[in-house]
Each structure stands twice: as C-alpha cells, then as structure tokens.
N, C-alpha and C positions, 0 to 999 in steps of 0.2 A: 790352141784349139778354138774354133771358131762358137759361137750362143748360137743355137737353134731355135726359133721362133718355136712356141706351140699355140697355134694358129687354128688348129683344128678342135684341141681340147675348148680354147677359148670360142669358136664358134658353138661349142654345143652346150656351153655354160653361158650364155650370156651376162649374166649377173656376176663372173668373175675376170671380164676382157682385162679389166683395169689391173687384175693382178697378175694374170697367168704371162708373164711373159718372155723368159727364156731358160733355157737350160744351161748351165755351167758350162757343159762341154758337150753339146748333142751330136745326136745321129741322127740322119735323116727319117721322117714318118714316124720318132717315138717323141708324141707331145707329152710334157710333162708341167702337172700344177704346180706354177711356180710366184712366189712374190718378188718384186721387180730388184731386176739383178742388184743394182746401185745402192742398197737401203743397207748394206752392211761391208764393214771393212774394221780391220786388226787396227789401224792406225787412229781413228775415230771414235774408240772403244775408252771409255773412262776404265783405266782397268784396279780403281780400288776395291781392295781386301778379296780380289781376282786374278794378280799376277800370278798366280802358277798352274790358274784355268787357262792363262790367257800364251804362257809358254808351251803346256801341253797341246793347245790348238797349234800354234805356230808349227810344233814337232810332230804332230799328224799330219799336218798338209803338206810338209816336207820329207816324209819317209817312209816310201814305200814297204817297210815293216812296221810302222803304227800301229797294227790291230785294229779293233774295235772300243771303240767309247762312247759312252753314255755320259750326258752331259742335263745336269734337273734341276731347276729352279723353278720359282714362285712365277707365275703370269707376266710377262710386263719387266721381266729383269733384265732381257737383254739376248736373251739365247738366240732367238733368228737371227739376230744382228749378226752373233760370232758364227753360227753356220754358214752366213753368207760371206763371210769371213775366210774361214779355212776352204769354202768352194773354191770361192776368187783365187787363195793364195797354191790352193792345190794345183788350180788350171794353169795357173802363172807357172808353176817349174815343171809342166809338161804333162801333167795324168789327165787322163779323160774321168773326169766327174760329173755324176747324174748327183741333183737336188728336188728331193723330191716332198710340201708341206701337206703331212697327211689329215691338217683340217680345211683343208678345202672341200668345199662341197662338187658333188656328182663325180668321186672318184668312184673307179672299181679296184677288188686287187689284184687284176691283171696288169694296172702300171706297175707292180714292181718285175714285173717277168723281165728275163733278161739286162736286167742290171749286174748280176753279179760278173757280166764281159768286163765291167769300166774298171777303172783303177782303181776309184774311191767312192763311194755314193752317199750322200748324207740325204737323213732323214728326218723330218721336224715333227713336233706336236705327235710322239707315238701314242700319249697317253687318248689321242681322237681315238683309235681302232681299239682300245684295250674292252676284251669283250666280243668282241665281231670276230668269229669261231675263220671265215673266209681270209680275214684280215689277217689276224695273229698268223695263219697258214702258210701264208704267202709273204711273209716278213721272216718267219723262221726258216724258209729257206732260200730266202736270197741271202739268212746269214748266212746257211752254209754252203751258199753257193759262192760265197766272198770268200769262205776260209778253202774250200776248193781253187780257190781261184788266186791263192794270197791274194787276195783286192782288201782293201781297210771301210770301214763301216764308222761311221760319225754318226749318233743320233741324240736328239735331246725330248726330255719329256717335263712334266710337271714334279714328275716325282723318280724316285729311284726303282728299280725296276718290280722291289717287291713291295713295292705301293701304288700300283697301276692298276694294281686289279684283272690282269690278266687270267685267262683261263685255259690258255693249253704249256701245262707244264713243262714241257720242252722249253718254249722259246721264254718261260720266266728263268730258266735255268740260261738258257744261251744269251740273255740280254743280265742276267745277276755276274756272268763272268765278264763283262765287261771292264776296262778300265774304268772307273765312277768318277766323276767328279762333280760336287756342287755350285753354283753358282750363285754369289752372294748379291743378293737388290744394294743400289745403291744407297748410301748414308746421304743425309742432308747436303754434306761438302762435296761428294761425287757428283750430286745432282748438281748444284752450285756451279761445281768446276762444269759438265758439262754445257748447261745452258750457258754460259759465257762462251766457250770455244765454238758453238754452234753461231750463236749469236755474233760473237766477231766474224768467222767467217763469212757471213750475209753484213758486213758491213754493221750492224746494227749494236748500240753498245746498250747494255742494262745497267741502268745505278742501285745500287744498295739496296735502295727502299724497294725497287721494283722488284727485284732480285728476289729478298726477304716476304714481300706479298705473295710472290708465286710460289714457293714453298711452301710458304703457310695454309694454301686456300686451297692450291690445286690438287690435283688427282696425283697420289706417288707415284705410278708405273712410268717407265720412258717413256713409252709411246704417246700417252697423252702430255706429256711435255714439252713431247718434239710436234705433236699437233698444233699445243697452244703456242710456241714459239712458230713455226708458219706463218698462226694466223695474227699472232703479233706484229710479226713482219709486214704482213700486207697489209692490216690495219694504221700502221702509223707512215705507210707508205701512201696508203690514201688519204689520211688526214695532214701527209704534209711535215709531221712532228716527229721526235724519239717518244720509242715506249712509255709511256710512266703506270702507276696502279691503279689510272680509272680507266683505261683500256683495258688492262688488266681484268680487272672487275665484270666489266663490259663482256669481253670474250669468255670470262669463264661463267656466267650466267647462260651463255648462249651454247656452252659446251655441257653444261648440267641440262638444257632444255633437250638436247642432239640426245647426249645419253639415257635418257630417259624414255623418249621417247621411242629409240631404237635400240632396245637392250641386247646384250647378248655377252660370249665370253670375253675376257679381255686378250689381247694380245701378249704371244712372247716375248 
C-alpha cells in the first residue's frame, strides 16, 4: 500500500508542515496528523528489559487476529518509535493501516471517523484527549467499530488505562480490556548501547570519556539523545574533528537554553 500525503491537514496547521506527513496506508482526501514516517522501526529499537513488548509488537503487526493493545510508558521511552514500528511492519505484510498521534495540535474528532474500514489503526499519545467528553466519544467507537470490523487497534498512552483519567466509563472499560503492556525507559547500557549504534551508523565513533559525559549531563528521555547526537554530528562535521566532551558541553548548554526557553511536554 502506497503513504498518502496529508497535505491538507498540514496546510491548515501551518506550525505542524514539518511533522504531518504521511499516512501508513492512505486513502485518498483522509489527511491524517502524522509524525514523519521514517522515525521509527523494530530493527533500530534497543530492546532491553522490552523483549516481549517488542515480540507482542512484531505478533500484532503480523495477525490479523491481534485484538487490541495498549501499550504505557513514562514520556521519552520510546513508544512512538515502536508504533511506527508495527505501522511500517503491518503495511509491509499487506493491511491498510491508519496512524493516527492524538497530540497534535488542531485536530478535531472527526479524524477518527471511518477508520474502523482499515485493517489495523494505531493510535499515539491517547492520554492528550483523556477528558475531552467529543474525544473519548469518538475513540470508543472506532473501538467498536474495529471489533465489528475484526480490524486490530494499537494504542499507546502515558499510563494504563485506569490512570488516564478518563471520563466516559464505557471506553475506560473498553480500553482496561485491552491486552496491556508496559514499557520499560531505558537503563544507562541501553542508552549506551543505543547512541553507539546510531552513532556508527553516521559514521561517527564516540570514545568512552564522551560516551560516559553524555550520560552523565544529558537529558535521559531518547529523544533528547538522539537530538544531541544529530547535533553532535554536525557539530564535529563542521569543526572538522571527532566528538569529544567540550562539544559535548558546548551543545548541551545550548539544548538547556532551547529547553527553557520553549517549554512544553516532552516527547514519546
């Protein structure tokens, strides 16, 4: 199945061109809030003290009888990564999946109407709508317009279902029957082992000392890891040199000035 631009959403958002941009598996005229296809995959996935989140994913994307799953972790652990994960892996053995991250700004919850056609539809950040009477509405029945439908439902939130703080009792009931699974933030060695793999693949090697300073100073969540490695990268690309820990230093002062300046939640 072919990625559908959402071309339209992203014309009416302007402030989010840079992320809205494809669907899994689209259909024509249905844009969908999407962060960019590429940012996630099973293979790229550090998957300690996660291998049997990370086999459940594989055996959702693969079986048209998967159900429904709910997938919770801490901010910054990795979840978007593995939904774009099982999209990817779902589209790959043929189902039409919709991806749909409900913290985008200027959705309505008419994007979820008619989803429960696709095969599979996965849904990010639920814990944004918990609360939003329209929201919750409109999510509890494209669940059961999935289980009409056998189509399978993937979603991940911050928390487990009856820690979201929802308020229409139905869908805390239909999102509690879920298969659950947790997802574990990475240990110091996870992180470790990832920024090296990331870092070899761009060519780029880190020594010990640089290694041990980034751990030490930086921000734990992935996302700011895989920021500061980027801008590592084109820092010693412009100066010419390998990483070492006064770029280091360097780019993480200028990522405390970024974060402060523009606060806000952190990422999955």
């Amino acid at each position: 199945m072919r990625e559908e631009p959402a071309r339209d959403r992203a014309a009416a958002n302007p402030g989010h061109t840079g992320e809205a941009a494809a669907a899994c598996a689209g259909v024509a005229q249905l844009p969908l809030p999407l962060r960019p296809a590429g940012t996630g995959g099973f293979d790229s996935f550090i998957d300690t003290g996660n291998v049997e989140v990370l086999a459940m994913l594989r055996h959702w994307a693969g079986d048209a009888a998967a159900g429904h799953v709910l997938l919770h972790g801490e901010a910054g652990c990795g979840k978007s990564h593995l939904l774009h994960g099982a999209c990817r892996a779902a589209r790959e053995q043929g189902a039409s999946v919709a991806f749909v991250a409900l913290d985008m700004g200027g959705l309505h919850p008419a994007v979820l109407d008619g989803l429960a056609a696709r095969d599979a539809v996965v849904i990010d950040a639920v814990q944004a709508i918990a609360g939003q009477p329209a929201w919750e509405l409109a999510l509890f029945n494209l669940y059961n317009g999935l289980q009409q439908t056998c189509g399978r439902l993937l979603l991940a939130a911050r928390a487990p279902a009856a820690g979201l703080g929802l308020r229409l009792p139905d869908l805390a009931s239909r999102l509690s029957a879920c298969a659950t699974y947790a997802l574990r933030a990475l240990d110091d060695a996870g992180r470790a082992r990832l920024l090296r793999n990331l870092a070899a693949a761009r060519g780029m090697r880190l020594d010990d000392a640089t290694l041990a300073y980034i751990l030490k100073y930086s921000r734990r969540d992935t996302r700011a890891l895989l920021a500061l490695l980027d801008a590592l990268d084109h820092g010693s690309l412009a100066r010419g040199r390998a990483p070492n820990r006064r770029l280091v230093k360097e780019l993480l002062a200028r990522q405390d000035d970024h974060h402060r300046a523009r606060p806000g939640a952190a990422p999955d």
